[in-house]
SEPAVEX-762535 format. One record per residue (C-alpha): z, y, x. Coordinates in Angstrom, 1 decimal. Layout:
BEGIN
<<Z, Y, X>>,
...
***
This chain:
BEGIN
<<0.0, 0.0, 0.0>>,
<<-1.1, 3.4, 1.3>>,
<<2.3, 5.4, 2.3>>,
<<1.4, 8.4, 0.3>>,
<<1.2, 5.7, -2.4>>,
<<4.3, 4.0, -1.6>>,
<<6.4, 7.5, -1.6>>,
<<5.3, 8.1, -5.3>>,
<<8.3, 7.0, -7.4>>,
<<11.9, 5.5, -7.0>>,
<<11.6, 1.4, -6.5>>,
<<13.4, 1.4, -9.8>>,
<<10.8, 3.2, -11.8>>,
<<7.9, 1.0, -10.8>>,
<<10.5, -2.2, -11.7>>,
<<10.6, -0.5, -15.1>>,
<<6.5, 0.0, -14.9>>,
<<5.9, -3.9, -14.3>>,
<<5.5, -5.1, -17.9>>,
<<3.6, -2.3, -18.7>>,
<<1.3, -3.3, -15.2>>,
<<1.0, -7.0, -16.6>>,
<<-0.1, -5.8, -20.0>>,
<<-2.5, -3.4, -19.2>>,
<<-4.0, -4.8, -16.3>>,
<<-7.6, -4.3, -15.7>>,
<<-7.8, -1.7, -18.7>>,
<<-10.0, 1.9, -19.1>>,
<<-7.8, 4.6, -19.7>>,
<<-9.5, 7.9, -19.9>>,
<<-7.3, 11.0, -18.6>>,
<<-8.7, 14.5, -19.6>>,
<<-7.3, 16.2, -17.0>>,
<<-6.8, 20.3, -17.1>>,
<<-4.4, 23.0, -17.7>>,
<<-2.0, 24.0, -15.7>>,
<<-2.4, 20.7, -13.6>>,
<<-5.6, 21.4, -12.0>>,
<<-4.3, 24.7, -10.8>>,
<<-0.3, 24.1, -9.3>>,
<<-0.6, 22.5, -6.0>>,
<<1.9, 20.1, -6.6>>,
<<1.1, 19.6, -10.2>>,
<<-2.5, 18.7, -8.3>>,
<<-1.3, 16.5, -5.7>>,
<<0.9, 14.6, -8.2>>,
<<-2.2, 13.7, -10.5>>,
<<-4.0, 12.6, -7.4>>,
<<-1.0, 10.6, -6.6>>,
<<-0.7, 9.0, -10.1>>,
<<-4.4, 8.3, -10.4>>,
<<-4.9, 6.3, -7.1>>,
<<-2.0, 4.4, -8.0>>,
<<-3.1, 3.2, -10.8>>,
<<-6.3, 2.0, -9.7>>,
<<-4.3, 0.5, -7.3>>,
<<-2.2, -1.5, -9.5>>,
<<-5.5, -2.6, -11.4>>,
<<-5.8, -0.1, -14.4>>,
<<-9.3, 1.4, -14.4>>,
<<-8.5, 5.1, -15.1>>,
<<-11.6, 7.4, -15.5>>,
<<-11.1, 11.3, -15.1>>,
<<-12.6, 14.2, -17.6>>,
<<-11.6, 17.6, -16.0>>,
<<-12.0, 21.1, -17.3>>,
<<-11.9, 24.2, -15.3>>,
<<-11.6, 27.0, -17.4>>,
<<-9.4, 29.2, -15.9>>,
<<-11.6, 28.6, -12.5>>,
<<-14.4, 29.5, -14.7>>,
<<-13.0, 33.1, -16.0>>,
<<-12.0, 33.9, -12.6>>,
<<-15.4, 33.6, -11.2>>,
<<-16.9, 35.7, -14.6>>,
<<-14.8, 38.2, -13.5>>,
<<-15.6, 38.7, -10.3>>,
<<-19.5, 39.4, -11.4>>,
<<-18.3, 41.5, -14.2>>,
<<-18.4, 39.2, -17.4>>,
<<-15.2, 38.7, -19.8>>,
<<-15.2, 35.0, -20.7>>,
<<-15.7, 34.5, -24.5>>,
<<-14.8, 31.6, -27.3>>,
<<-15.6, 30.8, -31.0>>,
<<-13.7, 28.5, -32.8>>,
<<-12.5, 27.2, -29.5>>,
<<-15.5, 26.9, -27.5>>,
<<-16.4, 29.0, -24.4>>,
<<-20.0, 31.2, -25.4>>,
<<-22.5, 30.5, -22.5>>,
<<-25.1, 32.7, -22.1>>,
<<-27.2, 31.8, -19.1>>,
<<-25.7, 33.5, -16.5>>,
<<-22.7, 31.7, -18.0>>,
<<-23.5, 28.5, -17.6>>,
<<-24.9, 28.8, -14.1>>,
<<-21.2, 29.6, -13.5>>,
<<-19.9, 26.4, -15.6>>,
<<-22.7, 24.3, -13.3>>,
<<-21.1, 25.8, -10.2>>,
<<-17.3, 25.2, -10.8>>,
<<-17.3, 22.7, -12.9>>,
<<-20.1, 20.5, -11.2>>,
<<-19.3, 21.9, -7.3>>,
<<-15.7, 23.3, -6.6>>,
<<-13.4, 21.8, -8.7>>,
<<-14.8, 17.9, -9.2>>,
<<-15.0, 18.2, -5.3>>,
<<-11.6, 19.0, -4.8>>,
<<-10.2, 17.2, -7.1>>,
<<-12.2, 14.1, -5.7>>,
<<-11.5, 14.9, -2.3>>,
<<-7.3, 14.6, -2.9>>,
<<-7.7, 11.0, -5.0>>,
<<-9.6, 9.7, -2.2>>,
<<-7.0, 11.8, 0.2>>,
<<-4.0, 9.3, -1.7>>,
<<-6.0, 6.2, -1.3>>,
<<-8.9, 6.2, -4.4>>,
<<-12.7, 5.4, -4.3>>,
<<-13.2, 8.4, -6.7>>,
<<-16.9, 9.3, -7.0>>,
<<-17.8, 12.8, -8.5>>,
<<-20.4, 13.0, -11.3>>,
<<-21.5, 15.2, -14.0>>,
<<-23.5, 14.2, -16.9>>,
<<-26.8, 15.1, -15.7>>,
<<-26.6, 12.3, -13.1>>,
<<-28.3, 9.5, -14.3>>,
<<-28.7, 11.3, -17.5>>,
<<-25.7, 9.6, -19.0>>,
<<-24.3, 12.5, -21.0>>,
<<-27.1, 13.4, -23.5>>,
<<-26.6, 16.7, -25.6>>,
<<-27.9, 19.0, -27.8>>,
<<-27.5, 22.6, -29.3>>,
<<-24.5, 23.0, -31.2>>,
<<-24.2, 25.9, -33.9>>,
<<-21.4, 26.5, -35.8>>,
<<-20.6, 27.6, -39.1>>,
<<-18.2, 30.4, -40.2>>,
<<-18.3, 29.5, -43.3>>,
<<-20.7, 27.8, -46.1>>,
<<-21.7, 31.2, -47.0>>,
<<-22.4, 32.4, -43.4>>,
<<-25.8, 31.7, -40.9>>,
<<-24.9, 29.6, -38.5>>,
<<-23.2, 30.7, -35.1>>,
<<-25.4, 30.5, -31.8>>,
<<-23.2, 30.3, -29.2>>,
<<-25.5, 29.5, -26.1>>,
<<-26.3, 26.9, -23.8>>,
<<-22.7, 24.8, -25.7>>,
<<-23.9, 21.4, -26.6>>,
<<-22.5, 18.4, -28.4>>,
<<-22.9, 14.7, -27.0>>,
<<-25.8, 12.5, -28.7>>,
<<-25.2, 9.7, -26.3>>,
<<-22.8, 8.4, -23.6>>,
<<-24.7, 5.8, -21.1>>,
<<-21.4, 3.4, -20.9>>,
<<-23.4, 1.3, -18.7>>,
<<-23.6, 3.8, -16.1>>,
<<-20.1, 4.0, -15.9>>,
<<-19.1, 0.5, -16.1>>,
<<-21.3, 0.2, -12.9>>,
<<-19.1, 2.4, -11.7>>,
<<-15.8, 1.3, -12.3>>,
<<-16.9, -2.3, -11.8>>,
<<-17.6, -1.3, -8.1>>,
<<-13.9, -0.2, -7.7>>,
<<-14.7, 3.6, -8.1>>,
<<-12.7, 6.3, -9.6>>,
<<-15.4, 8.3, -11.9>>,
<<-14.4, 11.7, -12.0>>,
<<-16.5, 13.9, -14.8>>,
<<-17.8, 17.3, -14.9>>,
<<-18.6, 18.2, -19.0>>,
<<-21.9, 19.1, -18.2>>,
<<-24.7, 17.2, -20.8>>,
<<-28.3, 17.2, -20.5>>,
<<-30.4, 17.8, -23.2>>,
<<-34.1, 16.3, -24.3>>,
<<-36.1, 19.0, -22.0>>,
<<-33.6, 18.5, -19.1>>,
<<-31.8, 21.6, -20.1>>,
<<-28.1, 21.5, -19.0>>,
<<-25.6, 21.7, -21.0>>,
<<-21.7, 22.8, -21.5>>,
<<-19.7, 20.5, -23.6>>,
<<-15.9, 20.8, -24.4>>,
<<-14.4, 18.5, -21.9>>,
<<-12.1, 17.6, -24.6>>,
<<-15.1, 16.2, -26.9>>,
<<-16.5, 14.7, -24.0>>,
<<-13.0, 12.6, -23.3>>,
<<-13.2, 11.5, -26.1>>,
<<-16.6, 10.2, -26.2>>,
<<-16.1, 8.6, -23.5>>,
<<-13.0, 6.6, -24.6>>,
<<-15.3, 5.3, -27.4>>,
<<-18.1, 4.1, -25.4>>,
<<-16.3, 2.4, -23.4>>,
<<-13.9, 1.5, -25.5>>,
<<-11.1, 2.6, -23.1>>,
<<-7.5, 1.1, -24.0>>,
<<-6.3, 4.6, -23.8>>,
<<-7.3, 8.0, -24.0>>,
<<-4.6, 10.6, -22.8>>,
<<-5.1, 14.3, -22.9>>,
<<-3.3, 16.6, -20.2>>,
<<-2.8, 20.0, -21.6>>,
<<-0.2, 23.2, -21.1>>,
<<1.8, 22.6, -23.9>>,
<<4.5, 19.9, -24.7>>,
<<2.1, 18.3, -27.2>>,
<<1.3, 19.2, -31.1>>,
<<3.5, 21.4, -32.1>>,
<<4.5, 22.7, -35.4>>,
<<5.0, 26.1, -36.2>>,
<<8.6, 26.1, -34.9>>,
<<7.8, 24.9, -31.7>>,
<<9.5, 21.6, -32.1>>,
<<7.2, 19.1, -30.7>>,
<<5.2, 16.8, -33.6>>,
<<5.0, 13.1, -32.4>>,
<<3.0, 10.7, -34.0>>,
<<0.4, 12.0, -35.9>>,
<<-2.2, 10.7, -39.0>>,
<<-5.3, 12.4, -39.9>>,
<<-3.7, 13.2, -43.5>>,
<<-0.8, 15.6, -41.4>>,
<<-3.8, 16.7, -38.8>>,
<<-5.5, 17.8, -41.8>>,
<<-2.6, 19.2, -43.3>>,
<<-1.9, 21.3, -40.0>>,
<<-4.8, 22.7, -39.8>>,
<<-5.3, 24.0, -43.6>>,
<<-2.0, 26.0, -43.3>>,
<<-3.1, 27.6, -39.9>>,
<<-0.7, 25.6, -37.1>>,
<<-3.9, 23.9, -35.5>>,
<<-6.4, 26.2, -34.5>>,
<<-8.4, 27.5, -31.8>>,
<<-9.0, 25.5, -28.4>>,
<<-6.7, 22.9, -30.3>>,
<<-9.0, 22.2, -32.7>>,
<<-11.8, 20.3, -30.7>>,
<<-9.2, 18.8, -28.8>>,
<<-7.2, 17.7, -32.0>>,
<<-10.5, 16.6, -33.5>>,
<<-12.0, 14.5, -30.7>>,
<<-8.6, 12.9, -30.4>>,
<<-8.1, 11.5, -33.7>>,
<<-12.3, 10.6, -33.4>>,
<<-11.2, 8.3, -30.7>>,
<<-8.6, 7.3, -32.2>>,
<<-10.5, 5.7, -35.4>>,
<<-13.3, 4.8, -33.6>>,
<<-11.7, 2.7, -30.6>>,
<<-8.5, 1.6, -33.1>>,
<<-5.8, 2.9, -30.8>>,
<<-3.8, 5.5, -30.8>>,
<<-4.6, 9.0, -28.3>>,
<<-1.7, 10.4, -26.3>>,
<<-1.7, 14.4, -25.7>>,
<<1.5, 14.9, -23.6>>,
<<2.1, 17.9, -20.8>>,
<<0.3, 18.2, -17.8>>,
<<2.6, 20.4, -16.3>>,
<<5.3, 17.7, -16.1>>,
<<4.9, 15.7, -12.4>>,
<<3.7, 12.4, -12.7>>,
<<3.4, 12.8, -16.5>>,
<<0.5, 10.0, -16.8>>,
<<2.9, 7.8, -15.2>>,
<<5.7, 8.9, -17.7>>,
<<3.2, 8.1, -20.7>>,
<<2.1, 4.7, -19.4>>,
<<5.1, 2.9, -17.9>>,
<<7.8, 3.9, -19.9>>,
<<9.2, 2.9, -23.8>>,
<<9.4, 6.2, -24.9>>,
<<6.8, 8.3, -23.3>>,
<<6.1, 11.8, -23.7>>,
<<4.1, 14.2, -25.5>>,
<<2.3, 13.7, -29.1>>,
<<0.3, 10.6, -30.1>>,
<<-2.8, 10.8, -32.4>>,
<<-2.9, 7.4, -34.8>>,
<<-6.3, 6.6, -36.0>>,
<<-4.4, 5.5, -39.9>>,
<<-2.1, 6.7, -41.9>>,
<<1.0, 4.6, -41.9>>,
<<1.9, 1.9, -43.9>>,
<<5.1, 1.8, -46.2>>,
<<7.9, -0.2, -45.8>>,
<<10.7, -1.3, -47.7>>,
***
């Protein structure tokens, strides 16, 4: 075991992560990874950290990583204010010149450079490569009453190649993702990396799908953190106005995951070290989880 490895918990933490190891051995779980996590240094190093391991103990983890804050920083410094709609970042072309750049060149190369730095095969792609992300033009709608929204070069995914990434995985790599589709023309593409997480999960029917984010997970209009989840209170949230903005595509690709692999989605905290490890090896775990059904009643 790789000695940054072997430093990463307390013996009696990984004792307590050995079922867990045995039952989930050899599994996908996709981790959209972003917030505040891809921009604390420790917070980084601790993901990289908790990903190796876990390809090390023979889970198949698969990363989806944002960047916005990376990308309003370097809008900024050429004079544009970064914009959203419903949640979604507008992308004009200069924009998404910008999205190619960070998303596709500076951040998936750093944050492949400190898995492999811990001991991972990671392998940085966006969805261009090979074509395996295919997209087109999303519009939105304000309202029935309304013309649609065009919001740029934003697309939704048609199509996840889950061959491409089963090569991958099955040759003991670490994909890590850039949300960056391709459409019919070639045309590229900026796709919520949320929606693309989740996509993901589905194609290749991934045991789990956590989400990393900057809060402590769903959270009611109190604050007080919302834990298990059914689409009848997701819907319910958002009606009254709880759930909204860039919550909703990541509340809505969750629970799409959710029904469509049969499992339940995790959105815990990202800003909490070694939070995936939290999640996956322990009984209680942390954060919200998304379940694909309402609950049954018992007597």
């Amino acid at each position: 075991m790789p000695e940054q490895i072997s430093n990463l918990t307390k013996a009696e933490i990984l004792s307590e992560a050995l079922p867990y190891i045995r039952k989930f051995s050899n599994s996908t779980i996709v981790i959209k990874y972003g917030g505040n996590a891809m921009i604390d240094e420790t917070l980084k190093q601790s993901f990289a950290k908790d990903i190796a391991l876990l390809k090390l103990v023979g889970f198949n983890p698969v990363v989806v990583h944002g960047g916005g804050p990376q990308i309003n920083a370097l809008l900024e410094r050429v004079g544009k204010k970064g914009e959203f709609f419903q949640g979604l970042r507008i992308t004009d072309n200069e924009t998404m010149s910008i999205v190619e750049m960070v998303l596709g060149g500076s951040v998936n190369k750093e944050i492949v450079s400190l898995i492999n730095l811990f001991g991972g095969k990671a392998i940085g792609i966006t969805g261009i490569d090979g074509h395996f992300i295919k997209a087109k033009k999303i519009k939105l709608n304000i309202d029935q009453n309304s013309p649609q929204v065009d919001i740029g070069q934003v697309g939704e995914v048609t199509e996840i190649n889950a061959d491409f990434l089963s090569n991958l995985i099955s040759s003991n790599s670490i994909p890590v993702i850039a949300p960056i589709g391709v459409g019919m023309n070639g045309e590229a593409f900026n796709i919520n990396a949320d929606i693309v997480a989740g996509k993901i999960a589905s194609a290749l029917h991934a045991t789990k799908l956590i989400m990393m984010t900057n809060t402590p997970g769903v959270l009611d209009k109190n604050g007080n953190l919302l834990t298990d989840l059914t689409p009848n209170k997701i819907s319910t949230l958002i009606e009254d106005g709880t759930l909204y903005g860039g919550m909703l595509p990541k509340i809505n690709s969750a629970l799409e995951a959710a029904k469509e692999g049969n499992n339940a989605v995790h959105i815990i905290d990202g800003r909490v070290p070694h939070a995936l490890l939290l999640e996956l090896f322990t009984d209680e775990g942390i954060g919200s989880m998304i379940l694909p059904r309402e609950k049954e009643n018992t007597i």
